[in-house]
C-alpha positions as a Markdown table, in Angstrom:
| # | Residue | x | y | z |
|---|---|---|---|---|
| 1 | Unk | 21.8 | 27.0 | 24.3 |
| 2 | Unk | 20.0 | 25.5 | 21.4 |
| 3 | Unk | 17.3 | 23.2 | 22.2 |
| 4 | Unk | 17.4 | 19.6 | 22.4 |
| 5 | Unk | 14.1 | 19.2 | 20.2 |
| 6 | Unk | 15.5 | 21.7 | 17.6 |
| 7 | Unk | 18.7 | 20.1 | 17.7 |
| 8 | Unk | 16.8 | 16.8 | 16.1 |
| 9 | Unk | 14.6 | 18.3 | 14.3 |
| 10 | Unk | 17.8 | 20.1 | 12.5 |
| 11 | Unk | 19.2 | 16.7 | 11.8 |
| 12 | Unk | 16.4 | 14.8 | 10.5 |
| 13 | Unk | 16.0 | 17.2 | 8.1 |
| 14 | Unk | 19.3 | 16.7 | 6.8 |
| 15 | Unk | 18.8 | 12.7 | 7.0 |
| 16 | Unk | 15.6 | 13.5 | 5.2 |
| 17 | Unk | 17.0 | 15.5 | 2.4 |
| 18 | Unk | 19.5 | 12.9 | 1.9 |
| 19 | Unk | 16.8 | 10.1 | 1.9 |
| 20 | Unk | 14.4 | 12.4 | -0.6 |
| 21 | Unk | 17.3 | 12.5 | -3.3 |
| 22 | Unk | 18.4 | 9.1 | -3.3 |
| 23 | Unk | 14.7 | 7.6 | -3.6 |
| 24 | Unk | 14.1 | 10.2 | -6.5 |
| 25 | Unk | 16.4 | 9.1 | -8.0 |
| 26 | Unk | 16.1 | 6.0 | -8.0 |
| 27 | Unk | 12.7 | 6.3 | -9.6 |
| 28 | Unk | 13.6 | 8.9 | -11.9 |
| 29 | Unk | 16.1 | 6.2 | -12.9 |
| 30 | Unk | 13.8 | 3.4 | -13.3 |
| 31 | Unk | 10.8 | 5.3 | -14.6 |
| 32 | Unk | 8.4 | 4.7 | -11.7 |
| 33 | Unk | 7.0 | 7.9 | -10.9 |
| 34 | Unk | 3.7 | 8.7 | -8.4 |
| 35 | Unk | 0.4 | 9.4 | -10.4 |
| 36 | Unk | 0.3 | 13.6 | -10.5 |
| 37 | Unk | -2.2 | 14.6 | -7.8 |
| 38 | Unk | -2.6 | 11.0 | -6.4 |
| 39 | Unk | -3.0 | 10.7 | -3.1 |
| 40 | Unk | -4.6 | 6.9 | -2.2 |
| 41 | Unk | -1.6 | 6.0 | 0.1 |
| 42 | Unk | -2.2 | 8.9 | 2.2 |
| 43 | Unk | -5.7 | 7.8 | 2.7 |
| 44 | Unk | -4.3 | 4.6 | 4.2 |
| 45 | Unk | -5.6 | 4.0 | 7.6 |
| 46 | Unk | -2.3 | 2.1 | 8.3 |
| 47 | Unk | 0.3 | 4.7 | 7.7 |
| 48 | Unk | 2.7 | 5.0 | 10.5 |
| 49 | Unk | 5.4 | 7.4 | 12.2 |
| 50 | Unk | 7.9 | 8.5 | 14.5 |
| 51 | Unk | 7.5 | 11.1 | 17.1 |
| 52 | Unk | 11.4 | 12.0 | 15.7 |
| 53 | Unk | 10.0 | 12.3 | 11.5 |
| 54 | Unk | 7.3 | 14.6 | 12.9 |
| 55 | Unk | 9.4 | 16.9 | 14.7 |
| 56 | Unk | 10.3 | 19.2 | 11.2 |
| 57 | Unk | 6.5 | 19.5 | 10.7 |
| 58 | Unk | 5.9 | 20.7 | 14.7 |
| 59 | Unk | 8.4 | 23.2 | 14.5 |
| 60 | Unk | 7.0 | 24.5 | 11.4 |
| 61 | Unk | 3.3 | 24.5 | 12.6 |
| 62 | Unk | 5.0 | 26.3 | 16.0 |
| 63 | Unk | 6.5 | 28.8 | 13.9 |
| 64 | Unk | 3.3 | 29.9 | 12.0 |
| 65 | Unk | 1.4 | 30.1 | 15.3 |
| 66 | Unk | -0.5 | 27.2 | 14.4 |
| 67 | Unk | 0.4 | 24.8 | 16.9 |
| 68 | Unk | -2.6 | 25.1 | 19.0 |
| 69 | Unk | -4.8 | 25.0 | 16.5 |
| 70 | Unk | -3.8 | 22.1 | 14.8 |
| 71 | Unk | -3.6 | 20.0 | 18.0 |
| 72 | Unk | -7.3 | 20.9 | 18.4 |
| 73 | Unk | -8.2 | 19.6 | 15.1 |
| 74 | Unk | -6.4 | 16.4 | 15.0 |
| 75 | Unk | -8.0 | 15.9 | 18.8 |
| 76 | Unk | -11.6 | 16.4 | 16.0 |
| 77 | Unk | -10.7 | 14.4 | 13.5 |
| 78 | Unk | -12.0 | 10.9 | 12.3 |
| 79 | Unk | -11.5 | 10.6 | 8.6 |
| 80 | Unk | -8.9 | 7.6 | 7.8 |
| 81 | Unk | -5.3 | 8.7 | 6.6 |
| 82 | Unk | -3.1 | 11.6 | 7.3 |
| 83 | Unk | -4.6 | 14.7 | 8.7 |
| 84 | Unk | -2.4 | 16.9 | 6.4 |
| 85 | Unk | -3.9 | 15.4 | 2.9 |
| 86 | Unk | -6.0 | 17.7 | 1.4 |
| 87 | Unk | -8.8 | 15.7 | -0.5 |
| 88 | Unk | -9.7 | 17.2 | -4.1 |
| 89 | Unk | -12.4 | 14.6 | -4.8 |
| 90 | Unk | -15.3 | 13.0 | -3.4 |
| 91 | Unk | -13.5 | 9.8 | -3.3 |
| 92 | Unk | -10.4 | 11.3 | -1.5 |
| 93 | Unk | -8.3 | 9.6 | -4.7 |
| 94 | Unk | -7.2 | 13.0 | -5.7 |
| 95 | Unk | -5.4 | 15.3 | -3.5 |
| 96 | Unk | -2.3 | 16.7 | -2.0 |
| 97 | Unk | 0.2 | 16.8 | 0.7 |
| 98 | Unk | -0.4 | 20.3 | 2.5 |
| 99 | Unk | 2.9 | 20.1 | 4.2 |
| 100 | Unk | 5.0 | 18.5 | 1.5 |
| 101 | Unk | 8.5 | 19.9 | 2.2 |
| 102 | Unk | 7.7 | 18.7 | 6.3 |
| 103 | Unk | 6.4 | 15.5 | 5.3 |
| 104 | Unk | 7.5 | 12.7 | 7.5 |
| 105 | Unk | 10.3 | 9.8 | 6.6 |
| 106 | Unk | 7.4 | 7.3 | 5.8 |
| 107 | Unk | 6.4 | 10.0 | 2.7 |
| 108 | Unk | 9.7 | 9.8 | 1.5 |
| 109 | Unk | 10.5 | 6.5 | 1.7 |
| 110 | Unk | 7.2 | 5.6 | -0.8 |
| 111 | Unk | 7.0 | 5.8 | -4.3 |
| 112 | Unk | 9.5 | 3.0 | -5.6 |
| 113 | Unk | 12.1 | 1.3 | -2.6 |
| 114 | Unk | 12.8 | -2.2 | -1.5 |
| 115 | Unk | 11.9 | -4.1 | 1.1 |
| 116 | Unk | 13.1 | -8.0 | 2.4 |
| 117 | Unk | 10.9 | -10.8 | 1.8 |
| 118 | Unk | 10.1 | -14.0 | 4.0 |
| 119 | Unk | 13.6 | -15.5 | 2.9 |
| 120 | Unk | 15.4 | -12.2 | 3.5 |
| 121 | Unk | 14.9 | -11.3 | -0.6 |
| 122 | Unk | 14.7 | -7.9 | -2.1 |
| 123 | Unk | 11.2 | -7.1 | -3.2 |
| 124 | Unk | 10.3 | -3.8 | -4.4 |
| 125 | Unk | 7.7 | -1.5 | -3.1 |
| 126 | Unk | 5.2 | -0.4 | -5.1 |
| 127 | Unk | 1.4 | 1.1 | -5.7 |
| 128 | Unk | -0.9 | -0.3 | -8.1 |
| 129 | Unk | -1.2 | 2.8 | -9.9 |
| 130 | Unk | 2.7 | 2.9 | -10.5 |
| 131 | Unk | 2.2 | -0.3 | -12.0 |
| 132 | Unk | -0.8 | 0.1 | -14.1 |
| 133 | Unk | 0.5 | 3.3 | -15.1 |
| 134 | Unk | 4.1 | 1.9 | -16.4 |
| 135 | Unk | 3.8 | -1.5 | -16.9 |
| 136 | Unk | 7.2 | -2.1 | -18.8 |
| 137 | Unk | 9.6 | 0.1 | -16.8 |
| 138 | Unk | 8.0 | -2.1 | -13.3 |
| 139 | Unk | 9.0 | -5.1 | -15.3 |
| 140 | Unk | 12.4 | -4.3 | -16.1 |
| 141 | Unk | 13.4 | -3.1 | -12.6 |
| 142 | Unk | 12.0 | -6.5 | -11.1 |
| 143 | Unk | 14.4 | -8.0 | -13.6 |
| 144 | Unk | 17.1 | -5.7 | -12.4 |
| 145 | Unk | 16.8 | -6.2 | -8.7 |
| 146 | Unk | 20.2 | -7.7 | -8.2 |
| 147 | Unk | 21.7 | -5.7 | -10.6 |
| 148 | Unk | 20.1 | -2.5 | -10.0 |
| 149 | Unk | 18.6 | -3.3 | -6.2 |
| 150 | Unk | 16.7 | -0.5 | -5.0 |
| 151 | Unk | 17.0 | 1.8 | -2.1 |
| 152 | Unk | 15.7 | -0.2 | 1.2 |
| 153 | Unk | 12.6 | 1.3 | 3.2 |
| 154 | Unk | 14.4 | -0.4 | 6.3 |
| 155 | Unk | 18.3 | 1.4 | 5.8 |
| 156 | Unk | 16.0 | 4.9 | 5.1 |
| 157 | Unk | 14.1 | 3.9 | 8.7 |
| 158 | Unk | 17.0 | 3.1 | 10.4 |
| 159 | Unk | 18.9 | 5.7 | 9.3 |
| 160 | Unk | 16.2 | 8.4 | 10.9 |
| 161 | Unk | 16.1 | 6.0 | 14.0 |
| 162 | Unk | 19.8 | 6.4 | 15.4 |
| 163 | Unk | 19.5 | 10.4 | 15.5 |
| 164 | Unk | 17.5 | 9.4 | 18.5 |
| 165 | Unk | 16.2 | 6.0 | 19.5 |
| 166 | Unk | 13.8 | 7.2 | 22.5 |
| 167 | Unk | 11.7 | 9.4 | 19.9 |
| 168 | Unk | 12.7 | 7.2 | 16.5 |
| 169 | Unk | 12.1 | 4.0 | 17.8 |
| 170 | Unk | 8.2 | 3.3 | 17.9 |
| 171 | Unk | 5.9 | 4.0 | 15.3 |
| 172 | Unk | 2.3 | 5.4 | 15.6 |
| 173 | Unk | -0.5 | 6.0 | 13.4 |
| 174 | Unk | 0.6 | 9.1 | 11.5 |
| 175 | Unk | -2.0 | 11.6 | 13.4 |
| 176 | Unk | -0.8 | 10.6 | 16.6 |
| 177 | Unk | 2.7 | 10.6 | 16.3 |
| 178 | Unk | 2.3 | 14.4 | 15.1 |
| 179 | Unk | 0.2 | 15.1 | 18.4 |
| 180 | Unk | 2.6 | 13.6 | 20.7 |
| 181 | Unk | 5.6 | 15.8 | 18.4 |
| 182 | Unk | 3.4 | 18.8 | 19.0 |
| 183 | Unk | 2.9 | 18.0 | 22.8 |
| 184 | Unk | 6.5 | 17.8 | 23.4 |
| 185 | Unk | 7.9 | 20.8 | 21.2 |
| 186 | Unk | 5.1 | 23.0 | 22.8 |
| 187 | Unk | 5.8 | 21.3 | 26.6 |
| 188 | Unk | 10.1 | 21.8 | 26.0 |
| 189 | Unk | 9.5 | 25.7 | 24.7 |
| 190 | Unk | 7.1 | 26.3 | 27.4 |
| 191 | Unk | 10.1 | 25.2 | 30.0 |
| 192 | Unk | 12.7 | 27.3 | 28.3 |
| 193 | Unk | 10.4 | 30.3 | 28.3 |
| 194 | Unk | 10.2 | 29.9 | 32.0 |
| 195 | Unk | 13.9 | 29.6 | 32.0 |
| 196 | Unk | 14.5 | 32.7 | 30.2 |
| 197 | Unk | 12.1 | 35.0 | 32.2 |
| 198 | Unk | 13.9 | 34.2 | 35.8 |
């Protein structure tokens, strides 16, 4: 019997393939593309996750036999933003996701999407550098909201949260929703390798 942690891991990589395309496209579409080797949001001290997102990434780290290890090291670490961004200046501004393809929901939600403003209005989503970096296509897809709206970081949430609302329904900082995905893939393989030996 497969388990129930593989199980959701399994579909929230499906959701999240699904999710990837459709926000790539949207900003191939509209020209908004991330600044090559950028990595400022990932240095954000407020990024947030699911247990459920992190779940691809703990099977993964499980897999190469460096579960362990990894729980040790985000136990050590202090430096703000995601434990997984690899930092290729002093700054921290230039960088790289070291588990890109198992990056959580949050990763692939950012870039260009929608969100609702105080009167329930589509806004869109994005950095600084996206906008200093093409001024004209940002202007014409504000001017296209309506007609072109953009995907919505809220759908692309929701849509990870009802595989499972006990482990997508509360988000952590980042580093702490991997531990506790780690803690539970390692604690529910531990169990079944009990179960198998008797």
């Amino acid at each position: 019997m497969q388990q129930r942690l593989q199980h959701l891991s399994d579909q929230v990589e499906l959701v999240f393939d699904e999710i990837g395309q459709r926000y790539a496209q949207y900003q191939r579409d509209r020209g908004l593309f991330c600044r090559s080797g950028c990595g400022e949001c990932c240095l954000h001290p407020g990024i947030e996750a699911t247990v459920l997102e992190m779940l691809p990434l703990a099977f993964e780290l499980v897999k190469e036999g460096k579960a362990e290890s990894t729980l040790d090291a985000l136990a050590a670490h202090d430096k703000d933003g995601c434990f997984f961004y690899s930092r290729h200046s002093e700054d921290g501004k230039q960088g790289q996701c070291s588990v890109y393809l198992k990056r959580p929901g949050i990763c692939r939600l950012f870039g260009a999407a929608g969100y609702n403003g105080r009167e329930g209005e589509v806004q869109l989503s994005v950095c600084k550098n996206i906008k200093a970096d093409y001024p004209q296509a940002y202007q014409d897809t504000l001017i296209a909201l309506e007609s072109d709206p953009p995907p919505m970081i809220r759908n692309g949430k929701e849509q990870i949260r009802q595989i499972d609302y006990e482990l997508g329904g509360m988000n952590f900082p980042i580093n702490e929703a991997m531990e506790q995905a780690l803690q539970k893939v390692l604690f529910e393989q531990y169990y079944l390798g009990l179960a198998d030996a008797e």
